[in-house]
C-alpha positions as a LaTeX table, in Angstrom:
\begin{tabular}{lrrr}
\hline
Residue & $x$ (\AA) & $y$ (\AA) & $z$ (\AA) \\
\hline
Unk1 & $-31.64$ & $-7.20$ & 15.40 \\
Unk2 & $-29.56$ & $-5.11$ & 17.66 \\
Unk3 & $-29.26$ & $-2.35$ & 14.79 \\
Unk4 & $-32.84$ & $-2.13$ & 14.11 \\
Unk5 & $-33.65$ & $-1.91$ & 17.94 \\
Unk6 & $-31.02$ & 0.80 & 18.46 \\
Unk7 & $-32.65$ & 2.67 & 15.42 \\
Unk8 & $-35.94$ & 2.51 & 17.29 \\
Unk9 & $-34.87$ & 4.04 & 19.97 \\
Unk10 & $-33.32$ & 7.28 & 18.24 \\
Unk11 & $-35.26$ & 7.34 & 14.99 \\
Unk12 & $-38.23$ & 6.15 & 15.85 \\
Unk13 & $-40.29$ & 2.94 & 15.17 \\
Unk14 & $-41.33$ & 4.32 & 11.61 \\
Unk15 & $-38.01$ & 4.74 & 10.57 \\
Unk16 & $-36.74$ & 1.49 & 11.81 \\
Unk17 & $-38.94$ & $-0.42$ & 10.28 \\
Unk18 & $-37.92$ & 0.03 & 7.30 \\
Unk19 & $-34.21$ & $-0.41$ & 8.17 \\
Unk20 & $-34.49$ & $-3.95$ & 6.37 \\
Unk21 & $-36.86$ & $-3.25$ & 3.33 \\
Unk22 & $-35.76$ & $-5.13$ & 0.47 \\
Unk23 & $-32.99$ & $-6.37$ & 1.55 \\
Unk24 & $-31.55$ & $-9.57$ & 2.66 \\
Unk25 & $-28.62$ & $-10.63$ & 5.34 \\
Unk26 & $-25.72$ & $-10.98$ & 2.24 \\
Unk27 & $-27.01$ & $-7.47$ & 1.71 \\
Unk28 & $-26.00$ & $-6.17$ & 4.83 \\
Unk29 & $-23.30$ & $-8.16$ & 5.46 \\
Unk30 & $-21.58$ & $-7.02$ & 2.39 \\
Unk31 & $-22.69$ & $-3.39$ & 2.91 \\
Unk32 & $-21.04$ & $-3.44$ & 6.41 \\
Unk33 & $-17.95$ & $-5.06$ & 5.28 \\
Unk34 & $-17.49$ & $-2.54$ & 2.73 \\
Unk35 & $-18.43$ & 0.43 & 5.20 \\
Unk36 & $-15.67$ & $-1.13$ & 8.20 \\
Unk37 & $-13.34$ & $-1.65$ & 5.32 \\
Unk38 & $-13.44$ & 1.76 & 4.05 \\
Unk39 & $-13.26$ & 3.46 & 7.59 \\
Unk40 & $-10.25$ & 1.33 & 7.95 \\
Unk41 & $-8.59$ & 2.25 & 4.48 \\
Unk42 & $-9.29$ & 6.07 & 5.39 \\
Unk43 & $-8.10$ & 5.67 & 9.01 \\
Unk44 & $-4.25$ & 4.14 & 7.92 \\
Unk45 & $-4.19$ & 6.27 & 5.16 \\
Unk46 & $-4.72$ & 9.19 & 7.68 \\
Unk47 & $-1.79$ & 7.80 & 9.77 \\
Unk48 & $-0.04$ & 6.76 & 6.64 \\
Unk49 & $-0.14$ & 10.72 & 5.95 \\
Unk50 & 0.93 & 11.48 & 9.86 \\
Unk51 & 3.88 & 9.26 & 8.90 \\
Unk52 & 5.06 & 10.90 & 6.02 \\
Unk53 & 5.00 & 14.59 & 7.40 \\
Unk54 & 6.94 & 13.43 & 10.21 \\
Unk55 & 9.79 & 11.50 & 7.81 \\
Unk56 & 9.78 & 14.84 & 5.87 \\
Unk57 & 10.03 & 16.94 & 8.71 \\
Unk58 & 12.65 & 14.94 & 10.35 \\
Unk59 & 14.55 & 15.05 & 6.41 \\
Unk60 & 14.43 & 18.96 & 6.43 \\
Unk61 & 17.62 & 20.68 & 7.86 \\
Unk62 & 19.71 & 17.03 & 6.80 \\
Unk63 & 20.72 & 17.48 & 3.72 \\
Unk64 & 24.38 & 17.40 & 5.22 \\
Unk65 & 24.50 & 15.27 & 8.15 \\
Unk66 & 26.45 & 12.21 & 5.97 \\
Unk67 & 25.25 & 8.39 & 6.49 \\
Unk68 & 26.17 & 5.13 & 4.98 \\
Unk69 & 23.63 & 4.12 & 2.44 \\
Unk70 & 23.39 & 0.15 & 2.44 \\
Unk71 & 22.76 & $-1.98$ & $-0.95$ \\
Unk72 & 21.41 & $-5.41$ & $-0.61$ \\
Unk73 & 22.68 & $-5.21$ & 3.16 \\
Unk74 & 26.55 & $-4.07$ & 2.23 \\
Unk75 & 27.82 & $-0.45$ & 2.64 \\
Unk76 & 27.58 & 1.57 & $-0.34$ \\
Unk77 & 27.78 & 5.21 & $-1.08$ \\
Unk78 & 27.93 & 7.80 & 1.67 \\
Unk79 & 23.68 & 9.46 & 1.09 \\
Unk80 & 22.43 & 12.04 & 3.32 \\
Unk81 & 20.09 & 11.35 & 6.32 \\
Unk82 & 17.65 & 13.74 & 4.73 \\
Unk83 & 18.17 & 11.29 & 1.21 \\
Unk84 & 17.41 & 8.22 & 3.49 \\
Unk85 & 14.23 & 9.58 & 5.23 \\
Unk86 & 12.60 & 11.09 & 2.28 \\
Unk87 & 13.29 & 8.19 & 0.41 \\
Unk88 & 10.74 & 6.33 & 2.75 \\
Unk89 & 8.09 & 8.91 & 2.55 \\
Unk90 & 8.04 & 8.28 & $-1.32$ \\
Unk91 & 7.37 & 4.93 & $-1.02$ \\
Unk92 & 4.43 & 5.39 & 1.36 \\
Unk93 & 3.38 & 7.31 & $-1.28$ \\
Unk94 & 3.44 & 4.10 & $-3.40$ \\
Unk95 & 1.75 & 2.74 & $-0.61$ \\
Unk96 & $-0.86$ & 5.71 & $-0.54$ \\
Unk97 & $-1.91$ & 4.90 & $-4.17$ \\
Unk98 & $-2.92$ & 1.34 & $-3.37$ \\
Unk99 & $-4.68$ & 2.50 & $-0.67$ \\
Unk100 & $-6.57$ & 4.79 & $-2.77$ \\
Unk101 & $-7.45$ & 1.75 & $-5.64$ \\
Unk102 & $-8.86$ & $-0.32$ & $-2.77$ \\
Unk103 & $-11.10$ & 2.12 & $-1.66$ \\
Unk104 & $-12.60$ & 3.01 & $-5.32$ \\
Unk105 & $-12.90$ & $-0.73$ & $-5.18$ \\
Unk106 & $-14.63$ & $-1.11$ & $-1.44$ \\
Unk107 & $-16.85$ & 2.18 & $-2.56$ \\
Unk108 & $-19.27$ & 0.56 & $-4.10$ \\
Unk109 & $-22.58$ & 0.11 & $-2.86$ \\
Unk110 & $-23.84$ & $-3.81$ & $-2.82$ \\
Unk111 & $-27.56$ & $-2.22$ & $-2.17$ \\
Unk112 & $-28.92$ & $-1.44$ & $-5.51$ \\
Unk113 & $-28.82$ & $-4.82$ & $-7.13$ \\
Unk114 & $-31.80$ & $-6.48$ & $-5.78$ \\
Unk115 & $-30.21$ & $-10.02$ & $-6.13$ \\
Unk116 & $-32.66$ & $-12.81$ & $-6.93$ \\
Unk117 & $-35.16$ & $-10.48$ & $-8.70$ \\
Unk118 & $-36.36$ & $-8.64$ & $-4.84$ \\
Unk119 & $-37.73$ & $-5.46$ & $-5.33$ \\
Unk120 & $-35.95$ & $-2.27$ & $-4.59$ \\
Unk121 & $-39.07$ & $-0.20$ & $-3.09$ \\
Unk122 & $-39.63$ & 2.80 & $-5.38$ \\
Unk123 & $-36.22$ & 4.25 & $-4.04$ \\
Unk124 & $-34.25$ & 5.37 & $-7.27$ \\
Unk125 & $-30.65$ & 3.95 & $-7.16$ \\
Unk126 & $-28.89$ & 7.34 & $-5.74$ \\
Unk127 & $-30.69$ & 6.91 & $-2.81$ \\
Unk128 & $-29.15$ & 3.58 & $-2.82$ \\
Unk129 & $-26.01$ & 4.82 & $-2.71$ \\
Unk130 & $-25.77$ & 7.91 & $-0.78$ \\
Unk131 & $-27.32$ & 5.54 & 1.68 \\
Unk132 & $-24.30$ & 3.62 & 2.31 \\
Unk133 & $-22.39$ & 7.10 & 1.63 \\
Unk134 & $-20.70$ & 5.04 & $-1.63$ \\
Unk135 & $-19.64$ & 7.25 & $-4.57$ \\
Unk136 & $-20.71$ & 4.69 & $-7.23$ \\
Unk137 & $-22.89$ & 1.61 & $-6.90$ \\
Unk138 & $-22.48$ & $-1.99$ & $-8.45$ \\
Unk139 & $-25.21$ & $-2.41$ & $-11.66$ \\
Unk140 & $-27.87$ & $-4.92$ & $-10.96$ \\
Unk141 & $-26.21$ & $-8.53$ & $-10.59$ \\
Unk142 & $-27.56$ & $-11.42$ & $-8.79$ \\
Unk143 & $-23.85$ & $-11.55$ & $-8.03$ \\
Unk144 & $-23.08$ & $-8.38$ & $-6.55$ \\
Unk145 & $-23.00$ & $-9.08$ & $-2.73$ \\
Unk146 & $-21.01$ & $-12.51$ & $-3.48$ \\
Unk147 & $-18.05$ & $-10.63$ & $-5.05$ \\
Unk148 & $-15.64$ & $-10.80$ & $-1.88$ \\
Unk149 & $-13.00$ & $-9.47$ & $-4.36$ \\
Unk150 & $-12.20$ & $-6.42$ & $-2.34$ \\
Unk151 & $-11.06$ & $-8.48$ & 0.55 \\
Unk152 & $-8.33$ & $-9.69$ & $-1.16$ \\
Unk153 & $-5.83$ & $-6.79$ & $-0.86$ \\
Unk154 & $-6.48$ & $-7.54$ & 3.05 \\
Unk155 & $-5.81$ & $-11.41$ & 3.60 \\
Unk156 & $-2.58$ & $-12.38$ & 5.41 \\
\hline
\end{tabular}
């Protein structure tokens, strides 16, 4: 595998080796979904933030400058344009929060379970996890790297 050789070349051939012990292809392939997943989670969040500073920002000194606020696409009450932008920065904060659930979800670690009854080495399961840089780790479950739950918040 292109991993493994890569591995070799910076760890070492000892090190590499191992890359694969106990572990199978829906191993991997659920560990690096989980790992791209949470980089991406972290990296909108990050922007998500970027966003919200800006809205605020832009809201501060506002507080007077007088817009139409809009209900169900008709002119309402006159709000403030400082009103109107913070008003979106709260609900990226809504947005924040989900964020956050889906990556407790997506930070779990698919390693430790040994599906099919495969041995784990003599690793102990923190290993396991810090590993794959997870906080927590799925228990032992032939089903662990089958649940494709966490993908769901991210299908079109």
């Amino acid at each position: 595998m292109n991993v493994e050789a890569h591995l070799r070349e910076d760890a070492g051939p000892e090190f590499a080796g191992k890359l694969h012990t106990a572990r199978s292809r829906n191993d991997q392939v659920a560990t690096d979904t989980k790992m791209h997943l949470r980089s991406r989670i972290l990296d909108i969040q990050e922007a998500l933030a970027g966003l919200q500073n800006v809205l605020l920002a832009r809201a501060e000194g506002h507080e007077n400058t007088v817009m139409p606020g809009y209900t169900h696409t008709q002119h309402a009450q006159p709000i403030s344009l400082s009103f109107w932008l913070s008003s979106y920065a709260s609900a990226f904060t809504r947005d924040q929060r989900r964020l956050g659930n889906a990556f407790e979800i997506v930070n779990q670690s698919p390693l430790w379970p040994a599906p099919a009854s495969r041995q784990t080495g003599n690793l102990p399961p923190n290993c396991w996890a810090s590993t794959a840089a997870t906080s927590t780790l799925l228990m032992p479950s032939a089903r662990a790297t089958g649940l494709w739950r966490h993908l769901r918040p991210w299908r079109c």
